[in-house]
C-alpha positions in Angstrom: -15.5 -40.4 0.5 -14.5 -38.4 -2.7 -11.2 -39.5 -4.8 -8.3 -36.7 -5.4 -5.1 -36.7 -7.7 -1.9 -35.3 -6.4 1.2 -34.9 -8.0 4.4 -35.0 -5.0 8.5 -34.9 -5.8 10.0 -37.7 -5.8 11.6 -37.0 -2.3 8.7 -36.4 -0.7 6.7 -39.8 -2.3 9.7 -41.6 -1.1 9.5 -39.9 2.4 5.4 -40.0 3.2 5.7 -44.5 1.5 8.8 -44.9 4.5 6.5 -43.0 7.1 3.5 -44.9 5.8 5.2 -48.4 6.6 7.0 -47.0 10.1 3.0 -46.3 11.3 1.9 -49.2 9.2 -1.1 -47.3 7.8 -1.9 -46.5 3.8 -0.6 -43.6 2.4 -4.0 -42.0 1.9 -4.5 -42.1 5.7 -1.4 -40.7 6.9 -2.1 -38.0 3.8 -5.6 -37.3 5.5 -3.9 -37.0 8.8 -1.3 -34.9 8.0 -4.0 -32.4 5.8 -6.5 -32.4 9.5 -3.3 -31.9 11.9 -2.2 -28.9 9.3 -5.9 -27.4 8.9 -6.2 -27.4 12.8 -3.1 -25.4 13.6 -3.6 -22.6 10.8 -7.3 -22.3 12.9 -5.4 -21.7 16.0 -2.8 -19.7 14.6 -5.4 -17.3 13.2 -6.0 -15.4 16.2 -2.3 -14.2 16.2 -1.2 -10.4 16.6 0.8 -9.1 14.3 2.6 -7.9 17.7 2.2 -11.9 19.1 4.5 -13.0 16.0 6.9 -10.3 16.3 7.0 -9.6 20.0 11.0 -11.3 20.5 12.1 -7.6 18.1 10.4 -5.2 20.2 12.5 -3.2 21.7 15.6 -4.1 19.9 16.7 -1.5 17.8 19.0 0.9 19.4 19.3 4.8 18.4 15.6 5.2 18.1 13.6 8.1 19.8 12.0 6.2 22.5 8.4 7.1 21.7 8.0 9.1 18.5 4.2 9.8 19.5 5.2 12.3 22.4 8.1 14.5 20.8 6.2 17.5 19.4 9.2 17.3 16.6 8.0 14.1 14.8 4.9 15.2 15.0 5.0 17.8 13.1 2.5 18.3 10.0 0.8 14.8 11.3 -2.8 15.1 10.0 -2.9 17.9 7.7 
């Protein structure tokens, strides 16, 4: 297993040493825990829409045309 530095605020040294003694594990494994829980999600997450992450706005904003792709007036000069 290879050796890294890391450099953490005060705060959050403090925080993962009191998390460390509540699980009564080392520091380095609740560190590597933390880093293979983190790496996991971002895999799932990568999948996401761009609609998926903003799907609660759609639909939200009043005074718009309801579907600027069929009024002939918006579409006006589109492609030239």
């Amino acid at each position: 297993m290879q050796t890294i530095s890391l450099k953490l605020p005060e705060a959050l040294l403090r925080e993962l040493e009191s998390e460390a003694r509540l699980r009564r594990v080392t520091k380095s494994q609740l560190v590597r825990a933390s880093l293979e829980q983190a790496l996991a999600e971002g895999k799932e997450g990568a999948g996401v829409s761009c609609y998926d992450l903003a799907r609660d706005l759609a639909g939200k904003v009043k005074g718009l045309p309801r579907d600027l792709a069929t009024n002939p007036a918006y579409l006006k000069g589109f492609g030239q």
